[in-house]
C-alpha positions in Angstrom: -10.8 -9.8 -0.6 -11.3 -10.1 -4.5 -13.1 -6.5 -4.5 -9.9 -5.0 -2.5 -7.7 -6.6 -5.0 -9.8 -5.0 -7.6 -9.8 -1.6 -6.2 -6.3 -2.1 -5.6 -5.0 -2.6 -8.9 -7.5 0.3 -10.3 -5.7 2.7 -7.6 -2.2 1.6 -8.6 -2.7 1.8 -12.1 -3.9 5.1 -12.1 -0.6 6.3 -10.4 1.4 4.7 -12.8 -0.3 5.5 -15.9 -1.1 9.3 -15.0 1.4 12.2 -15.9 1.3 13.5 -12.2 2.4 10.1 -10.9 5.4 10.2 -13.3 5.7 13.7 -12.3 5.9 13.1 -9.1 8.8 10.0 -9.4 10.7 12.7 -11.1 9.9 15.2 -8.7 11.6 13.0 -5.9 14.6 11.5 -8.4 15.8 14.8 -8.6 15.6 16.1 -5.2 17.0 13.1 -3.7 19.9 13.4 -6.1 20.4 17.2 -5.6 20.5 16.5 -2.3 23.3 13.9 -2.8 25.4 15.9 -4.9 25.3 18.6 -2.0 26.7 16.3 0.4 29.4 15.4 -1.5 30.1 18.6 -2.8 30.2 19.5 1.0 32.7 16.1 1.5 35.1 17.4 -0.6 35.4 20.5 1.4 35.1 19.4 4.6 35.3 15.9 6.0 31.8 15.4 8.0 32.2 13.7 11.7 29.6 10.9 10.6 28.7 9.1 7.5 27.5 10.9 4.5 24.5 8.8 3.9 23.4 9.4 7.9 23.8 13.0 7.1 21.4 12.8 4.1 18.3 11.8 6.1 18.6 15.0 8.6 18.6 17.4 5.4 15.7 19.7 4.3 15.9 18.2 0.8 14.9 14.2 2.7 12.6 15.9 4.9 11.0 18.2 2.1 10.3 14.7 0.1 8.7 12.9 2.6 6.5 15.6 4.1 5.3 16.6 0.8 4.6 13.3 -1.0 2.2 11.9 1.2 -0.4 14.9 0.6 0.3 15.0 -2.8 0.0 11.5 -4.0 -2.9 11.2 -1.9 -4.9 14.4 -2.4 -6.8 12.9 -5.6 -7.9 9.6 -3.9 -11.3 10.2 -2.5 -11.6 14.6 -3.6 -11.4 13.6 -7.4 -13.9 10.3 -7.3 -15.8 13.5 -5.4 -15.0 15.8 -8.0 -16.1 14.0 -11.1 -19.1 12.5 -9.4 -17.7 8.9 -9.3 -17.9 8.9 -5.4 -21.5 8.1 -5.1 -21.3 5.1 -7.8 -18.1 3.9 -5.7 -19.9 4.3 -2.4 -22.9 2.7 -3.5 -21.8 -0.6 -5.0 -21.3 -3.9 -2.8 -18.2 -3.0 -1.3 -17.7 -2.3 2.0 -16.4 1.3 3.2 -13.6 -0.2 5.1 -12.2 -2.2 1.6 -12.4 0.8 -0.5 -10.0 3.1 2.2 -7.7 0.0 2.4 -7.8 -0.5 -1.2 -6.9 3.3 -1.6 -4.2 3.9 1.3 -2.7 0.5 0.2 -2.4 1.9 -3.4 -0.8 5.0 -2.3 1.7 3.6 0.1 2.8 1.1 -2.5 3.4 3.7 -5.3 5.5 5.9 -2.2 8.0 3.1 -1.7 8.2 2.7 -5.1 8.9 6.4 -5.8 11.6 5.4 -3.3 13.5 3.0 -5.2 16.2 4.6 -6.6 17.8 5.7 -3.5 20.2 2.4 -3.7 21.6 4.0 -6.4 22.3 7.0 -5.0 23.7 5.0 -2.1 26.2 3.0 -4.6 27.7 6.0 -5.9 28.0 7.5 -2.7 30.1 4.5 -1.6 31.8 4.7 -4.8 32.7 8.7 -4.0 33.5 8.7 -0.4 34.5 4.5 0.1 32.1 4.2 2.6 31.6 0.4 2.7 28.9 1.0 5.5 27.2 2.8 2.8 25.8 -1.0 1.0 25.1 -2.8 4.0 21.7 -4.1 3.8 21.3 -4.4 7.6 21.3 -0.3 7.5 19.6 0.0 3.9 17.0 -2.6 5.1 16.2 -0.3 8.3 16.4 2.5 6.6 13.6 2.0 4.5 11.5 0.6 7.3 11.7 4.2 9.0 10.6 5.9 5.3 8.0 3.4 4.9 6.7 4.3 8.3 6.5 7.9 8.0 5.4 7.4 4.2 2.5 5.5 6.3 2.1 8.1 9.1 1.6 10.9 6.4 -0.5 9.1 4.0 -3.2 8.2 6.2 -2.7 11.8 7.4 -3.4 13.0 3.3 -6.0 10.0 3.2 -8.2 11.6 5.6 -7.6 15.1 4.1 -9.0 14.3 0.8 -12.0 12.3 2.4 -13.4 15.7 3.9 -13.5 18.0 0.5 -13.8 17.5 -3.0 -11.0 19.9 -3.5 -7.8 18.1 -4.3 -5.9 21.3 -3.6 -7.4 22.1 -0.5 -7.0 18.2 0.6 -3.2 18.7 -0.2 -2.7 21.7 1.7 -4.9 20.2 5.0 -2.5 17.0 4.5 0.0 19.3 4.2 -0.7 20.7 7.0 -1.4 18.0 9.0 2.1 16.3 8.2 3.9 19.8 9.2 2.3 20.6 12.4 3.4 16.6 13.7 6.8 17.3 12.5 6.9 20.7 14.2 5.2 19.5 17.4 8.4 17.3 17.9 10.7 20.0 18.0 8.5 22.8 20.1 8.6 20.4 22.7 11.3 18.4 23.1 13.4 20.7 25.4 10.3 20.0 28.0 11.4 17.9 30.7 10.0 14.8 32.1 7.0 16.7 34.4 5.3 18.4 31.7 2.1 17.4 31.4 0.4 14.6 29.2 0.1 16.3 26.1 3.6 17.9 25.6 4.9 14.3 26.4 2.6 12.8 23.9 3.7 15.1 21.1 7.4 15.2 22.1 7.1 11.1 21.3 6.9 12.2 17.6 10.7 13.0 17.2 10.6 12.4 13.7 14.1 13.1 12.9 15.5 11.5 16.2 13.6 8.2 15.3 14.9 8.5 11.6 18.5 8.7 12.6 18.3 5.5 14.6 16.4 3.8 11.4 19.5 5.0 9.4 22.4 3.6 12.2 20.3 0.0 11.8 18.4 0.7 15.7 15.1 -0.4 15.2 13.2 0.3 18.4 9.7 -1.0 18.5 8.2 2.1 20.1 8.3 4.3 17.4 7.1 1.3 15.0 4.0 1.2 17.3 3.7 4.6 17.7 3.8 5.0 13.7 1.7 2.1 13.3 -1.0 2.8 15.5 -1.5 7.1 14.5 -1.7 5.8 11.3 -4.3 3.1 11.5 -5.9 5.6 13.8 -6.1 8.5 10.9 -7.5 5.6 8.6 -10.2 5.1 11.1 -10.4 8.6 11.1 -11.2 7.9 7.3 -13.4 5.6 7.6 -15.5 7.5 9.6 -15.5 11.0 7.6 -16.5 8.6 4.3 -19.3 6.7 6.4 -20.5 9.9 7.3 -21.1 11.2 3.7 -24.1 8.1 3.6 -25.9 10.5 6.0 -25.7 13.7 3.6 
């Protein structure tokens, strides 16, 4: 436990000292508040037929954010140790494989809630625009960012085992990438099936991203997409763990 704590801190640090992990706080800060300033632009025009802050988490701006982040905050975590030859000192010392991908992913999830945290803001003035007083409960605000935090997870360990198979941090981003746009497709290519389509199409039409994030944001918190979330992204991590166990053999 004391070398994941160790790792840890080393991981978090080097997101909060870098100039890409500033840059990519920014990055975020200024989409999510474009985004807002849409919306309310939009308000004035036209009165929406459900709150502005539901709205907000359906919008290509919310969506671009979350997709994106996870590859890029975690495209440097195992491709640059790889890169500037630190992976084999890493990977050699007494600490288990398992640890050092917890230590990592745990890292990396942390710093994406933080890069998260000015959304109340953005919620406050909203409320303060549009005097939606469901806008500040913290029932919704509290579910709301249990759904980000989950698909912050789900697409981190998806970026996490993208940057375990290459030493390229640009092609781990653009596997992640990848990975994180094909689930979020998937969702929509096949949710017009019905009910005797076969396994597959049902699995992948589970993964209505946008469907599950709209309950998050109306305070339903159903435990099937938690698990579902939950378990794809321990099972990525695993898939982790097995691509940097594999690098032993090399």
């Amino acid at each position: 436990m004391t070398a994941f704590w160790v790792l840890f801190r080393r991981e978090l640090a080097a997101y909060l000292v870098s100039l890409s992990g500033w840059v990519i706080m920014a990055a975020v800060a200024f989409l999510v508040g474009l985004s807002f300033v849409d919306l309310l632009l939009a308000v004035r025009q036209t009165p929406l037929p459900v709150h502005v802050t539901e709205v907000f988490y359906q919008t290509p701006y919310f969506w671009m954010v979350v997709l994106l982040s996870g590859p890029v905050i975690t495209m440097r975590l195992f491709a640059q140790e790889r890169a500037s030859g630190t992976y084999e000192t890493l990977m050699t010392s007494p600490v288990r494989d398992g640890t050092v991908v917890a230590a990592k992913f745990g890292a990396a999830w942390v710093f994406y809630l933080l890069v998260w945290l000015p959304l109340p803001g953005c919620v406050t003035l909203i409320r303060y625009w549009t005097g939606e007083a469901q806008a500040l409960e913290w029932p919704l605000l509290g579910s709301t960012y249990l759904g980000i935090g989950l698909l912050g997870a789900l697409f981190l360990s998806m970026g996490c085992f993208a940057s375990a198979l290459t030493r390229s941090q640009t092609v781990a981003a653009m596997v992640g990438g990848l990975l994180a746009v094909s689930l979020f497709l998937a969702g929509f290519a096949v949710s017009d099936r019905g009910s005797e389509s076969s396994w597959w199409v049902q699995v992948l039409g589970a993964f209505a991203l946008v469907d599950h994030m709209r309950d998050f944001t109306r305070g339903v918190v159903d435990l099937r997409p938690v698990v579902l979330y939950a378990s794809t992204s321990l099972a990525f991590l695993y898939l982790t763990l097995r691509a940097v166990e594999g690098r032993h053999w090399k």
